[in-house]
C-alpha positions in Angstrom: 0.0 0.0 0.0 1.3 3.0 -0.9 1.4 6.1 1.4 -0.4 9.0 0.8 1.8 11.8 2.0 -0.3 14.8 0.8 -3.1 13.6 3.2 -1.9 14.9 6.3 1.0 17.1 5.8 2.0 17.5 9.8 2.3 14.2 9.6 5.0 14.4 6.7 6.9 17.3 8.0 7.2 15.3 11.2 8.4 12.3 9.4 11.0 14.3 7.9 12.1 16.3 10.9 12.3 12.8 12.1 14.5 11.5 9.4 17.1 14.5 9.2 17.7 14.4 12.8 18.5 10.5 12.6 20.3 11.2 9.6 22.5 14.0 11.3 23.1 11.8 14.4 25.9 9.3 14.5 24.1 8.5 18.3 20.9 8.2 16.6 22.0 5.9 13.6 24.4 3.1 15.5 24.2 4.0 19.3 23.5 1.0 21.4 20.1 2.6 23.6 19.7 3.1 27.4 16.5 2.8 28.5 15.1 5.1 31.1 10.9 5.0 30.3 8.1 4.9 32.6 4.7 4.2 31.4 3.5 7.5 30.4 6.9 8.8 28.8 8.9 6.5 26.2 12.8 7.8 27.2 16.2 6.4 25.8 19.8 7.9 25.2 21.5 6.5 22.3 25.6 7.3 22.2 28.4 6.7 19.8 31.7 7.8 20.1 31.5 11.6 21.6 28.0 12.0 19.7 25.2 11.5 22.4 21.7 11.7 21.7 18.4 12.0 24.4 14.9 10.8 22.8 11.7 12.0 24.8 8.7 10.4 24.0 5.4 11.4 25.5 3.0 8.3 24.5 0.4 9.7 26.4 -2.6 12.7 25.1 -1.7 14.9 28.0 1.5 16.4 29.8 3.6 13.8 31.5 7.2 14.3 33.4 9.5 11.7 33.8 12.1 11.7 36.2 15.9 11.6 34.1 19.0 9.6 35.6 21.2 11.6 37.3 23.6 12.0 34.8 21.2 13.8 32.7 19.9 16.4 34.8 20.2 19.9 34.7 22.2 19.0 31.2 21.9 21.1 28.2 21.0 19.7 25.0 20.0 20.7 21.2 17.1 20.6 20.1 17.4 18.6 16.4 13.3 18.7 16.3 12.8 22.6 16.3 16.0 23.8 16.9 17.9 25.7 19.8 18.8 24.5 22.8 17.5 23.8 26.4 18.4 22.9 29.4 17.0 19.6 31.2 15.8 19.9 35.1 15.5 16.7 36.8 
């Protein structure tokens, strides 16, 4: 079945955001993941070599938190999704 990518085109520019930032992410592309979910928030890091990457997941239709490992907290980060960067609390 083919897809029909004109139908929804959030969906599309999603998919590619989605795309380039694997694409420009060693981490993303042949990291070996550490997982770090809970049940509301799907939550990995991915590294390779000095490239490390942080995926945040909300899987649920409202705000969730989820508390990060220590080593991650109060890091900054960049944003690949809508670029920038942020800081991470807890």
């Amino acid at each position: 079945m083919k897809v029909n990518w004109a139908a929804h085109p959030e969906v599309t520019r999603a998919h590619k955001q989605l795309l380039a930032a694997r694409a420009g992410s060693l981490a993303l592309q042949r990291g070996t993941p550490t997982l770090c979910s809970t049940a509301d928030v799907c939550a990995f890091t991915k590294a390779a070599g000095p490239d490390q990457a942080l995926v945040l997941v909300n899987v649920r239709s409202t705000p969730s938190t989820c508390l990060l490992p220590a080593a991650l907290a109060n890091s900054p980060w960049t944003n690949m999704l809508q670029a920038g960067t942020l800081t991470l609390g807890t």
